[in-house]
KEKE-3310 file (N, C-alpha, C; in steps of 0.2 Angstrom, whole numbers, plus 5000, padded with zeros to 4 digits):
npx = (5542:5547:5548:5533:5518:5503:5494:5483:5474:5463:5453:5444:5437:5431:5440:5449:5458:5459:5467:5479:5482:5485:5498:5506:5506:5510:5522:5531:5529:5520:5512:5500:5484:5470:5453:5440:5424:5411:5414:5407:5413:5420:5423:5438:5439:5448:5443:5430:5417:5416:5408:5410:5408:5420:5432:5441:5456:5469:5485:5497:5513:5532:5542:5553:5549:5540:5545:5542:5531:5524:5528:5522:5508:5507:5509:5499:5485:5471:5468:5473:5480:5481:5475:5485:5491:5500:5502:5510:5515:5516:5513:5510:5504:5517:5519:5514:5520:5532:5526:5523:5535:5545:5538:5537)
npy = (5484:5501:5513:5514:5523:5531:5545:5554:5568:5578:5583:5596:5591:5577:5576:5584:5575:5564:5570:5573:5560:5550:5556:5557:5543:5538:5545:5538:5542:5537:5521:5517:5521:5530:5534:5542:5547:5559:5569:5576:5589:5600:5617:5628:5643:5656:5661:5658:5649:5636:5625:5610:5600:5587:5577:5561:5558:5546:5540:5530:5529:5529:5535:5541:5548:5557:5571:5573:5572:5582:5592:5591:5587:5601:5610:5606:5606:5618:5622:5636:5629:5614:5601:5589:5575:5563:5545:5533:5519:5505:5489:5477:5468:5455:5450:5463:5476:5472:5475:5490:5494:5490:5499:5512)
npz = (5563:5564:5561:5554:5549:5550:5540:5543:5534:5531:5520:5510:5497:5489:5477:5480:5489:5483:5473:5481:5487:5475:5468:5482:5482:5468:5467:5478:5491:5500:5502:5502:5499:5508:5506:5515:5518:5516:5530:5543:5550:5567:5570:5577:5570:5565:5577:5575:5576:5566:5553:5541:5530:5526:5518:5522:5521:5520:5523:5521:5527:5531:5542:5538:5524:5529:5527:5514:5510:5520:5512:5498:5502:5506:5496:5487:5495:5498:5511:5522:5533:5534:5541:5547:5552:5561:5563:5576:5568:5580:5579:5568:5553:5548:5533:5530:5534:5526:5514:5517:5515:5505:5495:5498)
capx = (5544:5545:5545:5530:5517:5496:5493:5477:5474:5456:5453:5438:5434:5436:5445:5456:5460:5460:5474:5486:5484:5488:5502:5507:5506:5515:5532:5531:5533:5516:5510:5494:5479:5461:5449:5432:5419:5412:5413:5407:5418:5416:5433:5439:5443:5449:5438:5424:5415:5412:5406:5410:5411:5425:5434:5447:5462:5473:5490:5502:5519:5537:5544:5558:5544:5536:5547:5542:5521:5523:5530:5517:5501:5508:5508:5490:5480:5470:5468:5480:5483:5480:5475:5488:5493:5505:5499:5513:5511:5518:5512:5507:5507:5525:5521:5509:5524:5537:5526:5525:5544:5546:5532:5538)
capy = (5490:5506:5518:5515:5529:5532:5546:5556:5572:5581:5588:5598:5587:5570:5575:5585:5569:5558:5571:5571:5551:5549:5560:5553:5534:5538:5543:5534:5541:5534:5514:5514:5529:5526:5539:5542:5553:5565:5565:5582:5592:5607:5617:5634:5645:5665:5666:5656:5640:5633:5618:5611:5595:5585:5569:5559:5554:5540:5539:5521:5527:5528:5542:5548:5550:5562:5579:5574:5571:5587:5598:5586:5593:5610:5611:5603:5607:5622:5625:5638:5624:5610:5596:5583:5571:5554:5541:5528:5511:5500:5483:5478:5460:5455:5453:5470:5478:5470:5476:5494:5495:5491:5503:5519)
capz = (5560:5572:5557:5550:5550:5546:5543:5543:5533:5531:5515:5508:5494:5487:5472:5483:5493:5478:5470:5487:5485:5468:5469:5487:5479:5462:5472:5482:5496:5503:5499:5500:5500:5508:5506:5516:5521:5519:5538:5548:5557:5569:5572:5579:5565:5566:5582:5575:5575:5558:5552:5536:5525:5522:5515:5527:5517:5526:5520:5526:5523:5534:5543:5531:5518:5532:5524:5508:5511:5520:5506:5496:5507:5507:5490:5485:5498:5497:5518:5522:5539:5534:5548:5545:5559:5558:5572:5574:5573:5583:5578:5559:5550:5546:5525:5526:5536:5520:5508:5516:5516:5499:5491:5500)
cpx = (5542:5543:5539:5524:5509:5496:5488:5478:5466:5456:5444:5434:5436:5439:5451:5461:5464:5468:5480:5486:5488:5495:5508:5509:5511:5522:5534:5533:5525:5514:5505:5488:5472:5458:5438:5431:5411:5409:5411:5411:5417:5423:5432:5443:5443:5445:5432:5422:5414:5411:5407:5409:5416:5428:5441:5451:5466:5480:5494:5510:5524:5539:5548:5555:5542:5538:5543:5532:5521:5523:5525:5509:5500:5506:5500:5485:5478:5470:5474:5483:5479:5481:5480:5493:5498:5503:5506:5513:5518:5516:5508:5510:5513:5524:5517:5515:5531:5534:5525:5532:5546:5544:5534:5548)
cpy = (5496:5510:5520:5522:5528:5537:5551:5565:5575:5586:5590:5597:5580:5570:5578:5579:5565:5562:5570:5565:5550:5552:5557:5547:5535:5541:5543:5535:5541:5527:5514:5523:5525:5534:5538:5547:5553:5565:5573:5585:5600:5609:5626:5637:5655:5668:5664:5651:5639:5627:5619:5603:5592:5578:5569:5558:5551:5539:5531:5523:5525:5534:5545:5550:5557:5569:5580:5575:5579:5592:5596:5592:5601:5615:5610:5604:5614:5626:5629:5633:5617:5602:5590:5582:5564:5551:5537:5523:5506:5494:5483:5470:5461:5456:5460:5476:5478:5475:5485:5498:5496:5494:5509:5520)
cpz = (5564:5567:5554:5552:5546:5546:5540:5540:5529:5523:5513:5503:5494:5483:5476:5485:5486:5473:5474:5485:5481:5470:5475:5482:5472:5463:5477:5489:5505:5499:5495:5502:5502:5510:5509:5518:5513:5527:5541:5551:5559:5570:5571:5575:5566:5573:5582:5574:5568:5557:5546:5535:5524:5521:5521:5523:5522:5522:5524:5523:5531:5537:5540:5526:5521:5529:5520:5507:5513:5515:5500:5497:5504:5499:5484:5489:5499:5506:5519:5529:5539:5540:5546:5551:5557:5566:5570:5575:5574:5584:5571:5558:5547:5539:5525:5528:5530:5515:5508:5514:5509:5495:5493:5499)
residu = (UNK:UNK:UNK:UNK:UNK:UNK:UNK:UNK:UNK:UNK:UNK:UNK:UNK:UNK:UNK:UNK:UNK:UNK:UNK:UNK:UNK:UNK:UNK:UNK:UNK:UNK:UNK:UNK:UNK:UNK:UNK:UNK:UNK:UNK:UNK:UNK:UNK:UNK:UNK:UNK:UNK:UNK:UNK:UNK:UNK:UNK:UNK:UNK:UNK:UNK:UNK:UNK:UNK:UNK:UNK:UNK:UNK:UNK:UNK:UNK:UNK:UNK:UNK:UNK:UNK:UNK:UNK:UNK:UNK:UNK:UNK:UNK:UNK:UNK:UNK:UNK:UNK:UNK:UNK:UNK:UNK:UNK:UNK:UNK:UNK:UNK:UNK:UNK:UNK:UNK:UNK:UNK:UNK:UNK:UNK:UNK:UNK:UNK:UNK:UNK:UNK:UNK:UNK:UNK)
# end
């Protein structure tokens, strides 16, 4: 599967995350959601350093999902720029590859 897709999105809390998931996972247009942290992060904003707190959200979907996750994000997450990247994978177990196909 070429299309398939992680992809990582930094949110400010765990319910945030836990809402994109949800939301994400019930249409389907990610499989599966995994949520960690609270992880550290340092990052240049307006001109200045900041540090804050936050939860990692993991999405596993496919790339023709990708429009719909963005308008998704865009809409629930409170960051006016939201960190949201897609790694693509290029190698995955043939049923865990079946069962993202059919969940997304």
């Amino acid at each position: 599967m070429t299309d398939a897709l992680l992809i990582r999105i930094t949110c400010p809390s765990k319910d945030v995350a836990q809402k994109i998931a949800d939301a994400s996972v019930e249409q389907r247009i990610a499989a599966c959601a995994n949520i960690e942290g609270p992880v550290s992060s340092t990052y240049l904003w307006k001109g200045v350093v900041e540090q804050a707190f936050e939860h990692v959200l993991w999405l596993k979907s496919v790339k023709s999902c990708w429009p719909a996750l963005e308008k998704l994000v865009t809409e629930l997450h409170p960051y006016d720029v939201p960190a949201m990247v897609a790694l693509p994978c290029t190698q995955m177990l043939g049923p865990f590859a079946t069962w993202l196909e059919d969940n997304t």
